[in-house]
N, C-alpha and C positions, 0 to 999 in steps of 0.2 A: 505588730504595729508598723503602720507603714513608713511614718515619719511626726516628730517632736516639732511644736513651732512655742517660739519663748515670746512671752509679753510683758507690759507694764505688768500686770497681774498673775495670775500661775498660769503654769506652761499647758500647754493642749497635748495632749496624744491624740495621733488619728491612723484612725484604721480604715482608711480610705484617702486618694487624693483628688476624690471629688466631689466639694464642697460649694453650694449654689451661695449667691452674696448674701440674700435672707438668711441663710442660715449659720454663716460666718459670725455678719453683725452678732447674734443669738451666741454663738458661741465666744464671741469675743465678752458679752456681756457677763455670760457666767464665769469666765476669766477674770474678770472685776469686779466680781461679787463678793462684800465685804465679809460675806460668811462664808465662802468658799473655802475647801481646805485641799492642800495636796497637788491635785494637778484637774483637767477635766478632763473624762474620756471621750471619745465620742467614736462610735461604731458605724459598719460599713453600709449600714441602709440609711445613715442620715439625710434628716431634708427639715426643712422650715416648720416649726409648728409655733404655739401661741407663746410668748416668753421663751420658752428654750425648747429648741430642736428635738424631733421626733429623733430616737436613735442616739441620744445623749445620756452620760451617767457625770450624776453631781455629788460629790461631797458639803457636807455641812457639818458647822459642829452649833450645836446650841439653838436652833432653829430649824424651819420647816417651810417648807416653801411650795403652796399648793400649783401652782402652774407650770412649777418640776415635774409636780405627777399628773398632773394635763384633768380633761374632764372625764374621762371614761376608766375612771380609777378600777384596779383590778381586771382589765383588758387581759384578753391572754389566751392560749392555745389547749385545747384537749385532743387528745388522739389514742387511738387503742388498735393492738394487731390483730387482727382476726383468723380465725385457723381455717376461711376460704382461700383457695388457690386465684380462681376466676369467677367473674359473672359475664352471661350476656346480655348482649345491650336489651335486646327486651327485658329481661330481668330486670335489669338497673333502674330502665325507663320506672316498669311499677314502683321499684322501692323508693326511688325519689319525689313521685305522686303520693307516695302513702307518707312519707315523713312531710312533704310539704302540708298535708291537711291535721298532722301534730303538732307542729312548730311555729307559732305567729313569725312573720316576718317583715322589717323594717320594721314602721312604726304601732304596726297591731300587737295586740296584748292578747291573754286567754280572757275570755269574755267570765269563766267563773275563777277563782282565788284557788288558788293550787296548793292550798295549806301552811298552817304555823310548820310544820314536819320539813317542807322542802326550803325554808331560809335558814341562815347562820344560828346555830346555838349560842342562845347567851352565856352557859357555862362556860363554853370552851372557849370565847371570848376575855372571860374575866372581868364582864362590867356588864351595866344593865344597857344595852340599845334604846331602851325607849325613856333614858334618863337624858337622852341626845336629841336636839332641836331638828335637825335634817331628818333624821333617820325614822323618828316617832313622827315625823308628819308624813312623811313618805310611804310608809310601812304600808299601809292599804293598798296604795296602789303598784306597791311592789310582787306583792303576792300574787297582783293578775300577770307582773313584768317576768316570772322566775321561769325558766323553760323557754324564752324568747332570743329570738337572735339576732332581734338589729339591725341598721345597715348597713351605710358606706360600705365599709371593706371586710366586713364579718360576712361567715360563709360556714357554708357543711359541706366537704367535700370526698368523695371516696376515691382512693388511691388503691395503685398497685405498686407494690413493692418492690426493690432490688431484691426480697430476702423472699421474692415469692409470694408471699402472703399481700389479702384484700388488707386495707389499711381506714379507720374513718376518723376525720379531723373535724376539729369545730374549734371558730374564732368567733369568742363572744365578751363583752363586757358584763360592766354591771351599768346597765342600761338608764332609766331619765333618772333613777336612787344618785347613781355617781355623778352626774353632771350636777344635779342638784345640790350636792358634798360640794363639789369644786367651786360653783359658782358662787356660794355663800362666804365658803371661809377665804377666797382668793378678794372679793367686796372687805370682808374682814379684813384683812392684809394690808391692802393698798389705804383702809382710813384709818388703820392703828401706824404703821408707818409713816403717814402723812402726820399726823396728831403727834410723833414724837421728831419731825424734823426731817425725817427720812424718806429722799426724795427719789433715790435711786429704783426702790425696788419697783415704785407705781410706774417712774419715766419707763422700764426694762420691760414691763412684765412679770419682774419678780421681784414683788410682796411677799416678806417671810411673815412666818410665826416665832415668837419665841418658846421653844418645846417646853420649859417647862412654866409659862403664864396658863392661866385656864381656856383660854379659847386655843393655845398651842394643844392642849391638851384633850380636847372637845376635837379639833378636826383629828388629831390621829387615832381618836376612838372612834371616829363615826368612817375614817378612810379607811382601817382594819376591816371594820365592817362594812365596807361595799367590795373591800377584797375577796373576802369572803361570800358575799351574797352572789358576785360575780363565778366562783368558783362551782359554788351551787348553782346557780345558773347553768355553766358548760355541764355538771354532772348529769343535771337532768334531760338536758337536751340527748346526752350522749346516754342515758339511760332507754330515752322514747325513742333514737334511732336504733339503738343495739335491739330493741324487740320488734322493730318494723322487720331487722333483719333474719330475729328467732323465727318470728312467724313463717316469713316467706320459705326459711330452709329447714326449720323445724331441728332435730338431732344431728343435719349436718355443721351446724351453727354452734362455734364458739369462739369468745376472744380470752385477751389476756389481761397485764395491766392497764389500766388505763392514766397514762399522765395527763397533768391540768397543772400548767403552771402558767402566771400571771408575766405581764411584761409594762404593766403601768402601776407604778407605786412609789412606794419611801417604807427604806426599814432601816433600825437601828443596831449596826453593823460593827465587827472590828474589825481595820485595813489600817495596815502600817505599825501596829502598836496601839493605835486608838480608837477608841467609840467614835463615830461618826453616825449622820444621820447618809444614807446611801438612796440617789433618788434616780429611779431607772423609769425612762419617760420612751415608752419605745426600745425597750430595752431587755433583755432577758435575764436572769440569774444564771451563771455559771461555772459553780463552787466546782472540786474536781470531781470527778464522778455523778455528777447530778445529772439525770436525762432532761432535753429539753428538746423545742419544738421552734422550728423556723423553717415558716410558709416561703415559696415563691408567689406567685400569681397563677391564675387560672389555666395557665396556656403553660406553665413551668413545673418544675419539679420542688417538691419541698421534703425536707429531712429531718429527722429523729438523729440528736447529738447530744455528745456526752462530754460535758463540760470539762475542761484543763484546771480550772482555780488559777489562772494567771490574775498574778494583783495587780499591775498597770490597767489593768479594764475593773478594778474594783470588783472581781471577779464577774465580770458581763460576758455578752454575744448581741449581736444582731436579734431583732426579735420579726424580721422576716426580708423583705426584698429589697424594700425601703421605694418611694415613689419616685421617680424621675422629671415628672409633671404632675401639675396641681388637678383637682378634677376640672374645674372650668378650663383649663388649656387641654387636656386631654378629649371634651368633648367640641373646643370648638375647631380643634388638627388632626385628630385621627377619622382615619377612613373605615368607615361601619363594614363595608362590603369587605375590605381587607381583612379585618381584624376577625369578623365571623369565619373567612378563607383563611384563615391561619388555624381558628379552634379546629374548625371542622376537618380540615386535611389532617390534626391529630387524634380527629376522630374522639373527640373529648365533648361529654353533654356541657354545654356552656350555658350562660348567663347572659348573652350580650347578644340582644335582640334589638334593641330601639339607641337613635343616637347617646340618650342621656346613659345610656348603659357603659357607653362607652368611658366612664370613668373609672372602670374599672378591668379594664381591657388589659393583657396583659404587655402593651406595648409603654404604658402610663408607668410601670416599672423598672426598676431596675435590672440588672443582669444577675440571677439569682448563682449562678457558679462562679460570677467573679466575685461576687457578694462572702460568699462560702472560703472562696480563695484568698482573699484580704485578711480573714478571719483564724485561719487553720492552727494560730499560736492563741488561742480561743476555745476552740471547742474540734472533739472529734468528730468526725462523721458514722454513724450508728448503721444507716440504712437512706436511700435517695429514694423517694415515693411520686409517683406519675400520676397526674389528674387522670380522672374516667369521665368523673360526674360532679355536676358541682351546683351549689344553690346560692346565691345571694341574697343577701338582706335588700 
């Protein structure tokens, strides 16, 4: 932790001492949040998001708060080691032409339904999904969404490793399913709130639920399930790249585990002695020994780490670099010529061809090893992994 700041409200922890006013305000507000319990965390890639800060962890007891878990509910990282040494760059070239004509990207879909098989089991849920208003309307067009990658900041990137071995990552959500989830029950929120008096959470941004009223209980069955659908989602993708890469090298091609862990949600947790509800909005899970995943940017290194269980972060990390600038100020101050002369000199397939690309430039970010540095009473460092090649949504 880098330093404690005390308020009218509970106290902040921060793991960084560089907090933009957006995102202060935001974090002062969950400090005064009447459900708040404990302290707030807030991790070293913070920056401004809708109600509370991207790179924030909330305590709650008795409620639920959907603009905690933001709209891309079930967001989160996949990555697996693969037992190549090297590729070269023509190689690479094909294998990212053959997975781009796999994978829809940004807002395209698979034009045919990709099966009941490839979404969330309702068994292993515990409840019927299509007893759920969001998720039974959605359900259609989710099955062309599974396998998809999205845009903004989601990506398929192949990495070379500190540990030697070829590495491949994927950041994907649960794509229009989870914004659909947020935006319903966050409208839910702000006029059941409003209806009992309750002015704070609409003025903030943060409109709770009460977890156990029926509509509390409706958005956290339909947000399990786009954690889930999201989860499927990264599996698949990383199932149709892992075989672009059987094909190409046939018997010399194998990997390992493959982790997929989430970094936008709400789960119900014990810290400190009690249940809480624990809401990681840009955020990653950090129990001890848990592997997890935290990307830099295009142009940086990103690493495979092994969680501490430190309770002051409610057991969190960073869940990647964190932005430094908005995309609108990224594209209208960064220099295109520069910023292609920077991938290029690292000899890295890049993404950033035309101005609007530029939002995602690895200048837009933060400093992914001080990022790493702030954090170190947080998570281990497993392995440091180097872009080669990289795809955008």
């Amino acid at each position: 932790m880098i330093k404690k700041i005390e308020t009218d409200g509970l106290d902040i922890l921060l793991w960084t001492d560089d907090i933009e006013p957006g995102a202060y305000r935001q974090i002062l507000n969950l400090a005064r949040h009447p459900y708040a319990r404990k302290h707030i965390a807030i991790m070293p890639d913070c920056h401004e998001g809708f109600g509370m800060p991207i790179g924030g962890v909330l305590a709650t007891s008795g409620v639920i708060i959907p603009n905690a878990v933001g709209v891309d509910i079930g967001c989160g990282m996949s990555a697996v080691k693969t037992g190549l040494s090297g590729i070269n760059k023509n190689d690479l070239k094909k294998i990212m032409s053959n997975i781009r004509e796999l994978i829809p990207l940004g807002f395209k879909h698979h034009k045919k339904s990709q099966g009941d098989d490839r979404m969330p089991e309702p068994d292993k849920l515990g409840f019927d999904p299509f007893e759920l208003p969001v998720v039974s309307r959605e359900y259609d067009s989710a099955l062309h969404q599974v396998g998809t990658l999205g845009g903004g900041n989601h990506f398929i990137e192949i990495q070379k490793g500190d540990d030697g071995a070829i590495w491949i990552m994927v950041h994907s959500g649960s794509r229009n399913i989870g914004k659909q989830v947020a935006d319903y029950y966050n409208k839910k929120a702000v006029s059941i709130n409003r209806s009992a008096g309750h002015d704070y959470g609409p003025k903030t941004e943060l409109a709770w639920l009460e977890l156990d009223s029926d509509t509390g209980q409706k958005y956290l069955k339909e947000m399990k399930y786009c954690i889930e659908f999201a989860m499927c989602n990264r599996y698949l993708m990383m199932e149709r790249i892992v075989g672009v890469f059987d094909d190409f090298f046939g018997s010399q091609f194998s990997y390992g585990e493959i982790i997929n862990i989430a970094h936008n949600y709400a789960a119900i947790e014990k810290h400190f002695g009690e249940e809480l509800v624990i809401h990681r909005k840009g955020a990653t899970k950090a129990t001890k020994g848990l592997k997890g995943i935290i990307p830099g940017s295009q142009g940086t290194r990103s690493y495979i780490v092994e969680g501490k269980g430190n309770p002051e972060s409610f057991e969190s990390c960073s869940h990647g670099a964190g932005r430094v600038m908005g995309r609108n100020q990224a594209i209208r101050t960064l220099n295109l010529e520069e910023e292609i002369r920077r991938l290029d000199k690292l000899d890295i397939l890049h993404s950033i061809r035309s101005k609007n690309d530029l939002e995602e430039a690895p200048s837009a970010y933060k400093n992914i090893d001080l990022v790493m540095a702030q954090q170190s009473d947080l998570v281990d460092i497993i392995t440091g992994l180097s872009p080669l090649a990289v795809i955008k949504g």
